[in-house]
Biotite code that builds the C-alpha atoms (Angstrom):
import biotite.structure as struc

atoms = struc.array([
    struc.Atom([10.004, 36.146, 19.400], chain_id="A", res_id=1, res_name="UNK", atom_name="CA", element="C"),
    struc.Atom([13.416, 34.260, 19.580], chain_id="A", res_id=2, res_name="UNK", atom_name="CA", element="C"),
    struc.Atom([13.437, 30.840, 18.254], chain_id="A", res_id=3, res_name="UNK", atom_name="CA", element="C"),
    struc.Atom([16.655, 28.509, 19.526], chain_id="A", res_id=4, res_name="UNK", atom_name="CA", element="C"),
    struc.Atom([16.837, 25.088, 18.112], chain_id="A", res_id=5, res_name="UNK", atom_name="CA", element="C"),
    struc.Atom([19.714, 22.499, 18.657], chain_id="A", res_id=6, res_name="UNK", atom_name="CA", element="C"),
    struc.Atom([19.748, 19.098, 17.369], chain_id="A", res_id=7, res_name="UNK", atom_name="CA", element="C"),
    struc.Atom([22.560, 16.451, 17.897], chain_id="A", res_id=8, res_name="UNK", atom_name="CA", element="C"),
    struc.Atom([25.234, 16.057, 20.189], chain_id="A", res_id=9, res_name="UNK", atom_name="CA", element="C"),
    struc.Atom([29.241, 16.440, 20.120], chain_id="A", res_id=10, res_name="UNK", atom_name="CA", element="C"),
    struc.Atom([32.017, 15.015, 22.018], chain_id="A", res_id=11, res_name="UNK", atom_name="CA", element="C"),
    struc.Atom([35.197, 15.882, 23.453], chain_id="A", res_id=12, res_name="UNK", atom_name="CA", element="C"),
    struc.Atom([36.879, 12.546, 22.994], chain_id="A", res_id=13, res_name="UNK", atom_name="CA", element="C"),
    struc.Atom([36.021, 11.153, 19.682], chain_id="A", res_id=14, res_name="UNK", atom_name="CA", element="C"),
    struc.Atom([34.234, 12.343, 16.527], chain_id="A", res_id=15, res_name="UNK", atom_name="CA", element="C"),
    struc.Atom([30.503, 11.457, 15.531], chain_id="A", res_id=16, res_name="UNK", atom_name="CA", element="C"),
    struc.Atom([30.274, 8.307, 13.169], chain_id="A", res_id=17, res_name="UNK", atom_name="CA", element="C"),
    struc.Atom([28.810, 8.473, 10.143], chain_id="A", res_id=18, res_name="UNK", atom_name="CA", element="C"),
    struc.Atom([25.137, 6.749, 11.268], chain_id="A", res_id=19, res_name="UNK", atom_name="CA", element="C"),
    struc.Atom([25.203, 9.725, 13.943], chain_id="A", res_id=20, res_name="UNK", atom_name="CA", element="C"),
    struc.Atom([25.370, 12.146, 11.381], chain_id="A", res_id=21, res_name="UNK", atom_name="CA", element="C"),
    struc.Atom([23.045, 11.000, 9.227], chain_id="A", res_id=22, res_name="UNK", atom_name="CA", element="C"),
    struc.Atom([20.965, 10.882, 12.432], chain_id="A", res_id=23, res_name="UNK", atom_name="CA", element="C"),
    struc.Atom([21.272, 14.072, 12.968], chain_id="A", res_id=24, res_name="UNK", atom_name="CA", element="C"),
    struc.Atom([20.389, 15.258, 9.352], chain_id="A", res_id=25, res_name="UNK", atom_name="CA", element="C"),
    struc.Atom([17.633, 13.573, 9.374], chain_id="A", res_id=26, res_name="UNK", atom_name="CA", element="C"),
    struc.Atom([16.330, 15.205, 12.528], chain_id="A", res_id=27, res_name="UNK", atom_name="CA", element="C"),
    struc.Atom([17.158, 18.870, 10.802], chain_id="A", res_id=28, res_name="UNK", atom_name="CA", element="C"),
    struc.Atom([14.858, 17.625, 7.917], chain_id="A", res_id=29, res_name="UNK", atom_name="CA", element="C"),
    struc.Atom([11.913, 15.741, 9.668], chain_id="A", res_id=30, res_name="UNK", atom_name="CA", element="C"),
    struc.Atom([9.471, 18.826, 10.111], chain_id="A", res_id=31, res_name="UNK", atom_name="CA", element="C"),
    struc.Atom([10.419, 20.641, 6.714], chain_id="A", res_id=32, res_name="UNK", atom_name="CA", element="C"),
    struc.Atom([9.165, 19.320, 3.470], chain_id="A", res_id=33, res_name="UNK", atom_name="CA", element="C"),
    struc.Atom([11.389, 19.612, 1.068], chain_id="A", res_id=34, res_name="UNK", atom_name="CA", element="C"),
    struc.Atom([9.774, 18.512, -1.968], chain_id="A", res_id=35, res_name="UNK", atom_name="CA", element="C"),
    struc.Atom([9.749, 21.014, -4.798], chain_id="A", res_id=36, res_name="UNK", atom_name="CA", element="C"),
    struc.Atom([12.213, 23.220, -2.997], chain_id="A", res_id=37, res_name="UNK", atom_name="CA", element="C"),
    struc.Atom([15.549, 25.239, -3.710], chain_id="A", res_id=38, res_name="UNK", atom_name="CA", element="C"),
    struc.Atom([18.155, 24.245, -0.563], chain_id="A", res_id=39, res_name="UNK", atom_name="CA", element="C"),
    struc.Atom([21.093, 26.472, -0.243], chain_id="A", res_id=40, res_name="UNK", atom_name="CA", element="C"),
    struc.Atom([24.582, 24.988, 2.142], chain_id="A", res_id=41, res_name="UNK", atom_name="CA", element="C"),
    struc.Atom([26.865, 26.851, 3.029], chain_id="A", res_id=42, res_name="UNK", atom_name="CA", element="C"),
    struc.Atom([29.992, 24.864, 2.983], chain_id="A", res_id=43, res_name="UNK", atom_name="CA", element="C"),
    struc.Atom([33.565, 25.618, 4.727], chain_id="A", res_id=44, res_name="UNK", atom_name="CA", element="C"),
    struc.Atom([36.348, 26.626, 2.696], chain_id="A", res_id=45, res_name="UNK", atom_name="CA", element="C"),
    struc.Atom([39.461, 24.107, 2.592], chain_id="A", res_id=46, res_name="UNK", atom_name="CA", element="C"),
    struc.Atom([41.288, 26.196, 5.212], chain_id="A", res_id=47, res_name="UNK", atom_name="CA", element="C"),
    struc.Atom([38.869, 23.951, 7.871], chain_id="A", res_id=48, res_name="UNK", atom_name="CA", element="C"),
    struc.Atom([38.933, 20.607, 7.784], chain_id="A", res_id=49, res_name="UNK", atom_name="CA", element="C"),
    struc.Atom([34.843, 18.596, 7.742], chain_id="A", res_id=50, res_name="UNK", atom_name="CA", element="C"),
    struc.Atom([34.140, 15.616, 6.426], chain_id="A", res_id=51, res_name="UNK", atom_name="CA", element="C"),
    struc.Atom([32.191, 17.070, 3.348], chain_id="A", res_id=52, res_name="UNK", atom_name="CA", element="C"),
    struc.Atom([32.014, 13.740, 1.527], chain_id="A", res_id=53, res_name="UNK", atom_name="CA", element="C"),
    struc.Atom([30.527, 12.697, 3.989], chain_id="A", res_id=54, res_name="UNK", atom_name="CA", element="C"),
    struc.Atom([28.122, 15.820, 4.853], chain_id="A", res_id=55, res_name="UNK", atom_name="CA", element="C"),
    struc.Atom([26.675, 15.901, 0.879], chain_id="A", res_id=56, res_name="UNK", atom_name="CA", element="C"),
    struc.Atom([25.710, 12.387, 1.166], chain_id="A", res_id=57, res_name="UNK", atom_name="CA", element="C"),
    struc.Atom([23.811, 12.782, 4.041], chain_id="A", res_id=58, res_name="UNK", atom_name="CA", element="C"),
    struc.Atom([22.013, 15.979, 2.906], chain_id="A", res_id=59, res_name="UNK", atom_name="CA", element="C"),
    struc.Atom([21.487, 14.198, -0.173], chain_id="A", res_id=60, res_name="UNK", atom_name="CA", element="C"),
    struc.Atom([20.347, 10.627, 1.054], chain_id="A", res_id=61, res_name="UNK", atom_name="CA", element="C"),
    struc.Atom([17.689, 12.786, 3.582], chain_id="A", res_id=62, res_name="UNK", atom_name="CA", element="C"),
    struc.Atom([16.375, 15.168, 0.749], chain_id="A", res_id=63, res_name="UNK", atom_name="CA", element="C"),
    struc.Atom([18.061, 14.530, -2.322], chain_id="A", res_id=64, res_name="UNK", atom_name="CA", element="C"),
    struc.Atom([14.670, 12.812, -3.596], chain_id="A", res_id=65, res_name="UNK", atom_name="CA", element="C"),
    struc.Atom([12.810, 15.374, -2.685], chain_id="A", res_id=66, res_name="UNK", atom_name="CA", element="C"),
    struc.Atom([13.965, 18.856, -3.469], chain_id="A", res_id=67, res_name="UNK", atom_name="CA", element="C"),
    struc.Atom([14.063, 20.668, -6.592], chain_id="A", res_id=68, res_name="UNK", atom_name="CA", element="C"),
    struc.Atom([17.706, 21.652, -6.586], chain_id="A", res_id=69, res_name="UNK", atom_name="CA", element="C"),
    struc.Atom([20.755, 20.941, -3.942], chain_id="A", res_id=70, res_name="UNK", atom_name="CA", element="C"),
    struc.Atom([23.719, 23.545, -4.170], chain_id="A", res_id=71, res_name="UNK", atom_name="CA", element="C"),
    struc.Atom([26.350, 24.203, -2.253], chain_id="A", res_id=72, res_name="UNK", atom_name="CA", element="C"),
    struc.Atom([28.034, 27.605, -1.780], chain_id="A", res_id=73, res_name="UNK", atom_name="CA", element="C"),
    struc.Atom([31.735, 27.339, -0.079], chain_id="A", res_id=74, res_name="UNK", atom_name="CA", element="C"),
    struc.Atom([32.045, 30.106, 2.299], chain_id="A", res_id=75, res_name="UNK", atom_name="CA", element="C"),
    struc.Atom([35.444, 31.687, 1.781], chain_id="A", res_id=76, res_name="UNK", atom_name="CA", element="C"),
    struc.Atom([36.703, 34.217, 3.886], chain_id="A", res_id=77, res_name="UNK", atom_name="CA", element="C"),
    struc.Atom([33.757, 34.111, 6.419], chain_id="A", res_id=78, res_name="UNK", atom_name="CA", element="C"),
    struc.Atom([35.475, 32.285, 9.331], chain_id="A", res_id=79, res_name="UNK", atom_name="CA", element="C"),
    struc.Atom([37.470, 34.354, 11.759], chain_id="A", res_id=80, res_name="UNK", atom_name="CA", element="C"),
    struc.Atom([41.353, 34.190, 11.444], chain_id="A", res_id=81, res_name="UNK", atom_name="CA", element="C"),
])
């Protein structure tokens, strides 16, 4: 069984605002409960830019309430060069 899931959108011509993103977290979230649970992100190294501020208050504004524990592993080396 192959599950494919895709939630959001992208552009070519600007970058998504900060509601949008939240919107989009918040989509990611609405069928999992989170409450009591362990959540794992993997995070980009500083060799690629994201808005990370940005990112951890969204993830914690949807489920920072909720889980047990937030963390947040930065994934060097993983990208190709």
């Amino acid at each position: 069984m192959e599950i494919s899931m895709t939630i959001g959108t992208g552009y070519t011509d600007r970058t998504l605002t900060e509601a949008e993103v939240r919107d989009i977290v918040a989509q990611a979230f609405a069928e999992h409960d989170m409450r009591g649970k362990r959540v794992l992100f993997l995070t980009p190294d500083a060799t690629r830019s994201a808005p990370m501020d940005m990112m951890f208050r969204a993830f914690y504004d949807a489920i920072g309430e909720q889980a047990e524990a937030i963390d947040y592993l930065i994934a060097l080396g993983t990208h190709q060069p």
